[in-house]
C-alpha positions, 0 to 999 in steps of 0.5 A: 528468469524473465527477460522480455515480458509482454508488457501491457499499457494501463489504460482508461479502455483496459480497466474499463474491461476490467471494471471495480466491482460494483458498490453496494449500500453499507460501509461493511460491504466495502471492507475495513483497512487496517494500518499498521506503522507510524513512528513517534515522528512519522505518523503522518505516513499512516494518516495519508495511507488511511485516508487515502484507502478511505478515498479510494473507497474503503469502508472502514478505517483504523490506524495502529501507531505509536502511543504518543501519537495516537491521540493526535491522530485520532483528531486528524483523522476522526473517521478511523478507529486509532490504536496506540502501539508501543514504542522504543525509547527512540520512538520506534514502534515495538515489535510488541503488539498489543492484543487489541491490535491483533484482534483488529487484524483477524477482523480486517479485510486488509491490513497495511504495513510499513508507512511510517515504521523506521525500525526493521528489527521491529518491523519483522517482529510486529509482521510476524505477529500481525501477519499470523493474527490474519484471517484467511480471506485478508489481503495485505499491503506492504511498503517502506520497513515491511518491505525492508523486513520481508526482503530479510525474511521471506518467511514472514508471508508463508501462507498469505503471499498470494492475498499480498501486494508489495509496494517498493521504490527502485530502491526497495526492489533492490532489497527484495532481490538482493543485488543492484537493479540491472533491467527494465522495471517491468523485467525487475517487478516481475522478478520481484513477483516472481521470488516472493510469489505476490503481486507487485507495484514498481513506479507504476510497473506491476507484475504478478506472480503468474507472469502477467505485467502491466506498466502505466505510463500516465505519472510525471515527475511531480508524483516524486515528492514526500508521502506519495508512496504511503498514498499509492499504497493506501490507494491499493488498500482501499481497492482491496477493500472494495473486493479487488483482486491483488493485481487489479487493485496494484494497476488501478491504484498505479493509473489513479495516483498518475491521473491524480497528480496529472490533475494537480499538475494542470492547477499547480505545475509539474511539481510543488503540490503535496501528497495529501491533495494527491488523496483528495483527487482520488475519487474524482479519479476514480468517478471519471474512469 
C-alpha cells in the first residue's frame, strides 16, 4: 500500500514537455464522445460534459439522456447528435439501452458515464451493457453514479480498465475504497489507481495505475460550485478524444479547469461565477498553454 508518493506539481513547463498531440484538419481526426446520463431533472450534467469535450477539443459529439429531455437538449446543444434513453417512472435513466445507443458506443472514441444519472441499480446495469458494446481502441470516463456503481462492481471494467479515467470527489474516492478517506489525496488517488488498475483524478490529484502521481495546485475555491465536476470530466473526454493517453488527459484537464476558474476568478471574485462559463475558458486555456 503506498504512503509517500513522489509527487509531481502540473505545471505550464511539465505539460509543455508533455505536449497534446498535434491537431489535424477534420473533426474525425479529433474523435467522437459519447455521453451517457442525465436524468429527467438532471440533463443539464451531460449538456456541460459535451460541451465541455467539445471545447477541449473534440470532434464530435452525442449525448445519450432521458427521453423527455432529449428534445430539449438537442436545442441547447445543436452541435451533438442527441439520443433518448428510457426512463423509470421516477425519471431515472433505465438500465435498458436502447440498440441505437449501443452502436454509438463501438463507434465512439470515448464514452462519458455518470453526469446526471441518479439511480445506481440503473446505473451498473446501463454500464454493463455500455461498457460491453465498446470497441477496443475507446477510452472511458467515468463520474457522479458510474463511480458509485463501479465501487459495487469492479467487474464492470473487466477488459478496458487500462483505457479508463475516474473522476471522483473526496466522497467518491471513499466509496471506490470502501472506508473514510485517512491520508493526502495524492496517497488516496494512488490507492484508488491502484484497486481499480485506471487512472484517476481527485481534486486535481491524479494517479495512475503504474504509480505515477501528479497534484495541481492552481484551483481555488470558486471551482466548488454546482456542475464543475460534470465540466472536468468533459474537459478529460475531450483530451481523449484528441488522441491523449489516460493520464496525460486526467493532469492537463486538472491544470485546465484550475486556470479556467483562476481566469474567471480575475473577472467575478473567487466565487460566484458558474460551471457553464468554466467551459467557455476551456480553449482559451488550453491556446495559452
Amino acid at each position: 500500500m503506498p504512503t509517500s508518493p513522489d509527487t509531481r506539481i502540473i505545471t505550464p513547463h511539465l505539460l509543455a514537455d508533455w505536449a497534446l498531440p498535434a491537431v489535424a484538419e477534420g473533426k474525425e481526426s479529433r474523435g467522437t464522445v459519447l455521453v451517457v446520463g442525465g436524468a429527467r431533472f438532471t440533463p443539464g450534467a451531460v449538456l456541460l460534459s459535451g460541451v465541455a469535450a467539445l471545447r477541449a477539443g473534440a470532434g464530435r459529439l452525442q449525448l445519450a439522456a432521458t427521453e423527455s429531455t432529449a428534445a430539449a437538449l438537442s436545442i441547447a446543444v445543436p452541435e451533438a447528435m442527441v439520443v433518448g434513453l428510457p426512463e423509470t417512472d421516477d425519471g431515472s435513466v433505465r438500465g435498458e439501452v436502447p440498440d441505437r445507443v449501443l452502436d454509438l458506443a463501438a463507434e465512439a472514441s470515448v464514452v462519458v458515464i455518470g453526469p446526471g444519472l441518479d439511480d445506481l441499480d440503473e446505473t451498473a446495469a446501463l454500464m454493463s451493457h455500455v461498457l460491453e458494446a465498446i470497441g477496443d481502441e475507446t477510452t472511458v470516463v467515468l463520474d457522479a453514479y458510474g463511480l458509485g456503481a463501479l465501487s459495487h462492481d469492479v467487474e464492470l471494467i473487466t477488459g478496458c480498465a487500462d483505457r479508463c479515467v475516474l473522476t471522483p470527489n473526496t466522497i467518491e474516492a471513499a466509496h471506490l475504497l470502501g472506508r473514510d478517506l485517512d491520508g493526502e489525496l495524492d496517497v488516496e488517488a494512488l490507492r484508488v489507481a491502484e484497486k481499480y488498475g485506471t487512472a484517476v483524478s481527485l481534486y486535481g490529484h491524479v494517479a495512475s495505475p503504474d504509480g505515477r502521481v501528479w497534484r495541481e495546485e492552481s484551483a481555488d475555491v470558486g471551482l466548488g460550485t454546482s456542475g464543475s465536476g460534470d465540466v472536468s470530466a468533459g474537459i478529460v473526454a475531450g483530451l481523449l478524444a484528441r488522441g491523449t493517453e489516460p493520464a496525460q488527459a486526467a493532469c492537463w484537464a486538472a491544470h485546465v479547469h484550475a486556470m479556467a476558474g483562476r481566469r474567471l476568478g480575475n473577472r467575478f471574485g473567487r466565487v460566484g461565477y458558474l460551471a457553464r462559463e468554466l467551459v467557455a475558458e476551456v480553449p482559451a486555456t488550453i491556446a495559452s498553454l
